[in-house]
C-alpha positions as CSV (number, residue, x, y, z in Angstrom):
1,X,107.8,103.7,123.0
2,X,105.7,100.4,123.5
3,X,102.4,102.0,122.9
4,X,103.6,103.8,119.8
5,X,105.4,100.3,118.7
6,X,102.1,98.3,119.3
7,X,100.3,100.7,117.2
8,X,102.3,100.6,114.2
9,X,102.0,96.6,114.4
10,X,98.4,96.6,114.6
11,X,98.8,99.0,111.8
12,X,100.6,96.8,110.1
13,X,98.0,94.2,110.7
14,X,94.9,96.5,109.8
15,X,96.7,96.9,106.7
16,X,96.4,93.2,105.1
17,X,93.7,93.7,102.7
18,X,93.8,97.8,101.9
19,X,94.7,99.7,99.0
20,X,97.0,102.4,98.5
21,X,95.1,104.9,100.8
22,X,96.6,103.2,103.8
23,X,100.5,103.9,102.6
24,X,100.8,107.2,104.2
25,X,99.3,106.3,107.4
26,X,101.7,103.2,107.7
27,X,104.4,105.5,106.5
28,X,104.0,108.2,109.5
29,X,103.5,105.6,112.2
30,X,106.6,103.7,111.2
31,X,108.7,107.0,110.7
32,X,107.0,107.9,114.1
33,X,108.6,104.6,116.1
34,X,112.1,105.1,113.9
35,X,111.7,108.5,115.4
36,X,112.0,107.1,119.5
37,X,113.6,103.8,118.6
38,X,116.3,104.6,115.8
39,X,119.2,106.7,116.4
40,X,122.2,107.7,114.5
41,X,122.6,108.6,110.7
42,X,120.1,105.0,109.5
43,X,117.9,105.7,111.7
44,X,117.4,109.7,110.3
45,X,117.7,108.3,106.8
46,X,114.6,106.0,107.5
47,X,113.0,108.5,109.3
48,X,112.9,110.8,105.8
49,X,112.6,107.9,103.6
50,X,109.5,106.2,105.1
51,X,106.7,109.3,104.7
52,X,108.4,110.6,101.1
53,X,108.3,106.9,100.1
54,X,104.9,106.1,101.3
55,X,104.0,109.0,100.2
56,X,105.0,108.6,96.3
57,X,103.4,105.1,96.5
58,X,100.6,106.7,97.2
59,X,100.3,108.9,94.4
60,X,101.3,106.5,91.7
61,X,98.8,104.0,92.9
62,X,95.7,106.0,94.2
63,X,94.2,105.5,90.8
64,X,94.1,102.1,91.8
65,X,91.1,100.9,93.4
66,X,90.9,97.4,94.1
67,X,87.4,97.5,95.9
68,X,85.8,99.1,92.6
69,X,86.2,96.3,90.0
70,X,84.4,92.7,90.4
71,X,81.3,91.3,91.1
72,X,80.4,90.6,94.9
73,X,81.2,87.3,95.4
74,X,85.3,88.3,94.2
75,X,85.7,91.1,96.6
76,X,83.8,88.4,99.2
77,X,87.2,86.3,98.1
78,X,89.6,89.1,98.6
79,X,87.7,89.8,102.1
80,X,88.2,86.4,103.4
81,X,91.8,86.1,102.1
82,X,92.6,89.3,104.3
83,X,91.0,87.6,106.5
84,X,93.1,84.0,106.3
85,X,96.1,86.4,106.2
86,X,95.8,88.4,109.1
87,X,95.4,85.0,111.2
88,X,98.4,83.6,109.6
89,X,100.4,87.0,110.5
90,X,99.3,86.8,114.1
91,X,100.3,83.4,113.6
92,X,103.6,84.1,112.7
93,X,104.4,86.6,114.4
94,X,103.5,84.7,117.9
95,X,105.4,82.1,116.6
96,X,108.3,84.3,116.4
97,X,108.5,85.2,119.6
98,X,107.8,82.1,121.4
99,X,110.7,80.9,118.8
100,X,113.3,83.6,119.9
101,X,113.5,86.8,122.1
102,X,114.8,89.6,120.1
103,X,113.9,92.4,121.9
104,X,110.6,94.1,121.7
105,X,111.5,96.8,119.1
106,X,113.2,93.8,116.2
107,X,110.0,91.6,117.0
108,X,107.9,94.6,116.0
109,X,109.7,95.4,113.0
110,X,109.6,91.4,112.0
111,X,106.1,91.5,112.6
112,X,105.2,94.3,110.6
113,X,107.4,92.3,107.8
114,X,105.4,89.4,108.2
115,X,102.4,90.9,108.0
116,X,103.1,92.3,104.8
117,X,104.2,89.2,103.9
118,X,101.2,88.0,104.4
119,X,99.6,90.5,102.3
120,X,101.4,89.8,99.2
121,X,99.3,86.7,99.4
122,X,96.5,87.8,98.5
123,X,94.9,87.4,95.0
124,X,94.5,91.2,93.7
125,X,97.5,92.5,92.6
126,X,97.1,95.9,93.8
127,X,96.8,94.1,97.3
128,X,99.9,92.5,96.9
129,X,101.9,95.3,96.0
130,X,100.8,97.1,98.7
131,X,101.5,94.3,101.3
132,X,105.1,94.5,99.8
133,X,105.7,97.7,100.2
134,X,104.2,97.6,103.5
135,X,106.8,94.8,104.3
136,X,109.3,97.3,103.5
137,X,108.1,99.5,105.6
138,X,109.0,97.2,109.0
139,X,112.5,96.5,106.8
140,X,113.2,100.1,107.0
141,X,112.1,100.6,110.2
142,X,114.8,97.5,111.1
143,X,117.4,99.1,109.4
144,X,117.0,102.5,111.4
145,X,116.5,100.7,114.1
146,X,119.8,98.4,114.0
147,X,121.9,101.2,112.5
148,X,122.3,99.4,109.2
149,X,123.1,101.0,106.1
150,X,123.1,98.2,104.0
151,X,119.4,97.5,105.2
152,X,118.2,101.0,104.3
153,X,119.8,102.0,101.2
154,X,118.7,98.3,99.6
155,X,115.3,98.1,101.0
156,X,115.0,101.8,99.5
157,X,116.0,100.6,96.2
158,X,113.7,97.3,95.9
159,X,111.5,99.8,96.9
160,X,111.7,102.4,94.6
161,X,112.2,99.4,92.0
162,X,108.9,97.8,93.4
163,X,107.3,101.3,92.8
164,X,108.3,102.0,89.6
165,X,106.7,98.3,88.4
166,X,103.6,98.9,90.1
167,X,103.2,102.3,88.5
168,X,103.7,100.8,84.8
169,X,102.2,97.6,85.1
170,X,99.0,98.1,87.5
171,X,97.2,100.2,84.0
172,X,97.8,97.1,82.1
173,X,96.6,94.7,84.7
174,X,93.6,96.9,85.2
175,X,93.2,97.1,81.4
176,X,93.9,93.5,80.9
177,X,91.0,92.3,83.7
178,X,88.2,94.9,82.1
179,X,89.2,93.2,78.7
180,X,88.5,89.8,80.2
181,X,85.4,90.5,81.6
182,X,84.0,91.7,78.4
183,X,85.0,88.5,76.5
184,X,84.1,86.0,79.3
């Protein structure tokens, strides 16, 4: 349980900075620890809702590439903003448990929160969305976890929600930053 934990944080950590290819991955490892940790009808909810969501946020958004567009010296940016926020995750998520003692399994599921957090600050949009979602991932896995519908059935709706915008307005950001780059 603590290996399989660990690894989903340090996916959760390897994620700050990725596009949408790394949704399904995060996805299966976090249905993966709801699967030993979670138990009850949450936990079984989660445990279907994190792969089919991930993977549906994958398929709207793997047109999305944020590595292709700019010149070097923006995806230099983005690099050392991943960079800034994986520190400040680690950070965090030290910070949280020198702060209080949860348990091992909520400190996971906060720190996979925060590093998605973390994520959303990062200046490409596509990034950001993706750190959300992969905030919502740890929520999820929180919600199956501590048998909370309330948890699971709104972070699958903010979700879905969050999806739905991404899919309609990533074209016209996309569209929007080719069109600026031609008049600037």
């Amino acid at each position: 349980m603590t290996v399989l934990l660990g690894l989903t944080l340090l996916i959760a950590l390897g994620a700050i900075g990725r596009d949408s290819r790394i949704l399904p991955f995060h996805g299966t490892c976090a249905a993966a620890c709801v699967s030993v940790i979670g138990h009850g009808a949450p936990a079984v909810a989660a445990l279907i809702l994190l792969p089919l969501l991930n993977g549906a946020g994958w398929m709207v958004l793997r047109s999305h590439i944020a590595w292709r567009s700019g010149d070097l010296r923006e995806r230099r940016a983005i690099q050392q903003a991943a960079g800034f926020a994986l520190c400040a995750a680690i950070g965090l998520m030290l910070l949280t448990a020198l702060a209080a003692i949860p348990g091992l399994p909520v400190l996971i599921c906060i720190g996979i929160v925060l590093s998605g957090l973390c994520a959303a600050a990062l200046p490409a949009p596509l990034l950001q969305l993706v750190g959300l979602l992969c905030a919502l991932n740890g929520l999820l896995l929180l919600g199956g976890y501590s048998q909370s519908w309330p948890l699971v059935l709104g972070t699958t709706l903010v979700w879905t929600g969050l999806l739905a915008l991404g899919g309609w307005l990533m074209p016209k950001l996309a569209w929007l930053r080719t069109e600026g780059s031609r008049n600037g």
